[in-house]
One Martini backbone bead per residue (centre of mass of N, CA, C, O) as a GRO file, in nm:
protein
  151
    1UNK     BB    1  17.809  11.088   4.980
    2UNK     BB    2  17.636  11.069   4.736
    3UNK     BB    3  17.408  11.291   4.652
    4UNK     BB    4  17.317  11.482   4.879
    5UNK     BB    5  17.222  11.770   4.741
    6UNK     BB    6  17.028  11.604   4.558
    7UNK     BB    7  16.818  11.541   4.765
    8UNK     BB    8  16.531  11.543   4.834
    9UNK     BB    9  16.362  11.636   5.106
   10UNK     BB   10  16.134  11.363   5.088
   11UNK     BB   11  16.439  11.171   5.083
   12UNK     BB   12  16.547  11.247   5.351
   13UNK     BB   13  16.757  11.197   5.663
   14UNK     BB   14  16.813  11.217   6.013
   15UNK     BB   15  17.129  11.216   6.176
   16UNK     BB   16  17.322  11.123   6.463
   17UNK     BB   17  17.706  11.172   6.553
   18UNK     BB   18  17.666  11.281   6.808
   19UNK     BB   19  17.717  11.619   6.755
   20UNK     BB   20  17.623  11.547   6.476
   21UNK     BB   21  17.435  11.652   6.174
   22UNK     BB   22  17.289  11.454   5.969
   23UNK     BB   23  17.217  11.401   5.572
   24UNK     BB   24  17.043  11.177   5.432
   25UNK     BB   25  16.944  10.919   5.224
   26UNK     BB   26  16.645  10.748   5.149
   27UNK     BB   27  16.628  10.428   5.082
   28UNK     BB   28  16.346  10.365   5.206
   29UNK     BB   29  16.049  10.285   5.154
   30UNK     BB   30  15.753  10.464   5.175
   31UNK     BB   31  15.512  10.336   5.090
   32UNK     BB   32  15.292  10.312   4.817
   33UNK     BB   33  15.227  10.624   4.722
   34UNK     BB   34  15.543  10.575   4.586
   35UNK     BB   35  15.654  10.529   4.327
   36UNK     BB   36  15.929  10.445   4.139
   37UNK     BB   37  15.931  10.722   3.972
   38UNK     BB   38  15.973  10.943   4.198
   39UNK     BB   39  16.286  11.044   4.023
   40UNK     BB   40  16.180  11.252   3.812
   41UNK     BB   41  16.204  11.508   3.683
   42UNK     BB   42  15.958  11.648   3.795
   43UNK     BB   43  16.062  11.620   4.059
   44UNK     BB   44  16.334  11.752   4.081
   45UNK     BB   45  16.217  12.024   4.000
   46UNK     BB   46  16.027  12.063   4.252
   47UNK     BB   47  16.289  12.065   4.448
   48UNK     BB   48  16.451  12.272   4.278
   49UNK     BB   49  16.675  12.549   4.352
   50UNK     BB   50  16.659  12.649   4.098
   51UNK     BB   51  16.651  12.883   3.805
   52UNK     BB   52  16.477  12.954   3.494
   53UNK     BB   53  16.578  13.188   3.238
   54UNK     BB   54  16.350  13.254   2.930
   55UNK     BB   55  16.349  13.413   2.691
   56UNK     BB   56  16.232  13.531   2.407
   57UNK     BB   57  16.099  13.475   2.150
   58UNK     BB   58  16.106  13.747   1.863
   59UNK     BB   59  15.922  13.713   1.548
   60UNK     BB   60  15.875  14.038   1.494
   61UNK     BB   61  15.730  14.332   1.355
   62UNK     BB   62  15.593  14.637   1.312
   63UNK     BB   63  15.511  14.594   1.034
   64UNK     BB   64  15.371  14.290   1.024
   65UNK     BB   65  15.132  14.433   1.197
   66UNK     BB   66  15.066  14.650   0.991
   67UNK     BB   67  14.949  14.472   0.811
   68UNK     BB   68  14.756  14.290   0.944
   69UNK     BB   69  14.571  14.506   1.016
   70UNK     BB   70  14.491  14.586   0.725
   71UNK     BB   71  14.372  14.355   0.631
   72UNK     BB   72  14.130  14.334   0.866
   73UNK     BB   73  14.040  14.599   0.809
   74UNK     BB   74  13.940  14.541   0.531
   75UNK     BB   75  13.780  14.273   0.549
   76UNK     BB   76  13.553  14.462   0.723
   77UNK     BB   77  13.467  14.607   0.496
   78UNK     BB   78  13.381  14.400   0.298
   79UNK     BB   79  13.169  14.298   0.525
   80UNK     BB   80  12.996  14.548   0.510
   81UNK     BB   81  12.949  14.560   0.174
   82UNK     BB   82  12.799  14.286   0.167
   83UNK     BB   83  12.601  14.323   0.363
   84UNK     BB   84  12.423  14.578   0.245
   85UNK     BB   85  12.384  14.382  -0.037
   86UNK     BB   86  12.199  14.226   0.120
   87UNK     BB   87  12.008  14.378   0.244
   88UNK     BB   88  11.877  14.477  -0.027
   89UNK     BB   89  11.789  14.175  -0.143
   90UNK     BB   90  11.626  14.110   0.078
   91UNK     BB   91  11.412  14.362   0.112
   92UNK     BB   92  11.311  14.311  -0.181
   93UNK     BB   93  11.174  14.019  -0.104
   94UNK     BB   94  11.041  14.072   0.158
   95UNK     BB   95  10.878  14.340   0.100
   96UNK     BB   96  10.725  14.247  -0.173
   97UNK     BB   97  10.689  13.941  -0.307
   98UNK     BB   98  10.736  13.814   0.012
   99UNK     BB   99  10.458  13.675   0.182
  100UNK     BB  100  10.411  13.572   0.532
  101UNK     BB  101  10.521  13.291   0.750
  102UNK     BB  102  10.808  13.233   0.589
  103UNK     BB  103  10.915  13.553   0.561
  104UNK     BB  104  10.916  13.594   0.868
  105UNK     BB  105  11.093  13.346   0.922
  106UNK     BB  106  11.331  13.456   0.777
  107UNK     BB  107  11.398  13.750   0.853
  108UNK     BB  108  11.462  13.646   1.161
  109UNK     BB  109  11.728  13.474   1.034
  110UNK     BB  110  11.858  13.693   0.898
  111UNK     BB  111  11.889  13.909   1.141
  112UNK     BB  112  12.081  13.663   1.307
  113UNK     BB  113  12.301  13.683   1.095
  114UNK     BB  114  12.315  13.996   1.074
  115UNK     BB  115  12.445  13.984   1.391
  116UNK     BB  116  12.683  13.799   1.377
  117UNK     BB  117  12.830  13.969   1.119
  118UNK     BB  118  12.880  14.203   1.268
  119UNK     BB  119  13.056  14.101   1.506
  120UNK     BB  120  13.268  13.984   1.287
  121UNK     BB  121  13.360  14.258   1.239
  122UNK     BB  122  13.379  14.401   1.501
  123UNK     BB  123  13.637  14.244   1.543
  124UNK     BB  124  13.834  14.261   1.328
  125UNK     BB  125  13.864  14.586   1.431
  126UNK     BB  126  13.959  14.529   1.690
  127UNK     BB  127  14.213  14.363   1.606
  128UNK     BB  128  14.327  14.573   1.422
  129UNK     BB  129  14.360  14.758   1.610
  130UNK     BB  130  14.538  14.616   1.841
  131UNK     BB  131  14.808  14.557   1.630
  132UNK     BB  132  14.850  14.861   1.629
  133UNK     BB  133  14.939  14.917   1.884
  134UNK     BB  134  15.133  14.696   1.895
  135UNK     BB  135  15.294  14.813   1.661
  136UNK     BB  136  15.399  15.106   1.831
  137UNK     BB  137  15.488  14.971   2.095
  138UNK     BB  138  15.712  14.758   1.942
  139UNK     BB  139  15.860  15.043   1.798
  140UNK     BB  140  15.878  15.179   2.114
  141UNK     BB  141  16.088  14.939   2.239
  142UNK     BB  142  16.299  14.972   2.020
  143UNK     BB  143  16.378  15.262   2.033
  144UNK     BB  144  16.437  15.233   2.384
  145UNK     BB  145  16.660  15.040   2.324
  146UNK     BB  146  16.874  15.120   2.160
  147UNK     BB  147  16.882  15.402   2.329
  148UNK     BB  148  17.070  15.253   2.549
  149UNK     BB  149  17.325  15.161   2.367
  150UNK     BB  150  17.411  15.430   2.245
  151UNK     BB  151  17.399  15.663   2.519
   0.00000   0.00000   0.00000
């Protein structure tokens, strides 16, 4: 009997022969609602008895993580010191020159603008904050397994 073992349980059935106790392959279809294809790939994965372990596969270091942290961080400071210089610029031109409901129009649009401006800002720090976090995690656990090898 060819591939007993390797037959999903929902494709076996049960026979007996005298006082023994068989399980064979279900050669007939059952009912329409079983493709031709019912026994692909995915369906014997969803069967199989085996497990797979796979590895990370982790093609970084604790440096290009704390450089990229830098660079995120500095972005945020750039991104800090344009804010300044606009706000600055609109605040001249909306206090002085320009009045009216146009200008109070314009205001409430770049207020809306200048506070999305800031969550991008505090978000690209918490980003950089985060990396170097795990820039240090990453390099205590790579000298916590060294130091495992090492004796």
């Amino acid at each position: 009997m060819r591939g007993m073992g390797t037959s999903p349980p929902c494709c076996r059935r049960r026979a007996t022969l005298g006082s023994t106790q068989l399980e064979m392959p279900d050669r007939r279809r059952r009912g329409t609602s079983r493709s031709p294809a019912h026994h692909d790939r995915r369906v014997l994965r969803r069967h199989s008895n085996t497990r797979r372990i796979v590895m990370a596969d982790i093609k970084v270091t604790s440096e290009s993580l704390a450089g990229v942290a830098s660079q995120l961080s500095s972005g945020s400071q750039s991104i800090e010191s344009q804010l300044q210089n606009l706000k600055g610029l609109v605040d001249g031109l909306v206090g002085g020159d320009w009045s009216g409901t146009a200008s109070q129009s314009f205001n409430e649009l770049y207020s809306q603008w200048d506070q999305s401006a800031l969550q991008l800002k505090e978000s690209l720090q918490g980003i950089s904050e985060l990396l170097n976090q795990a820039s240090l995690t990453y390099e205590d656990s790579e000298q916590s397994i060294s130091g495992l090898f090492r004796g």
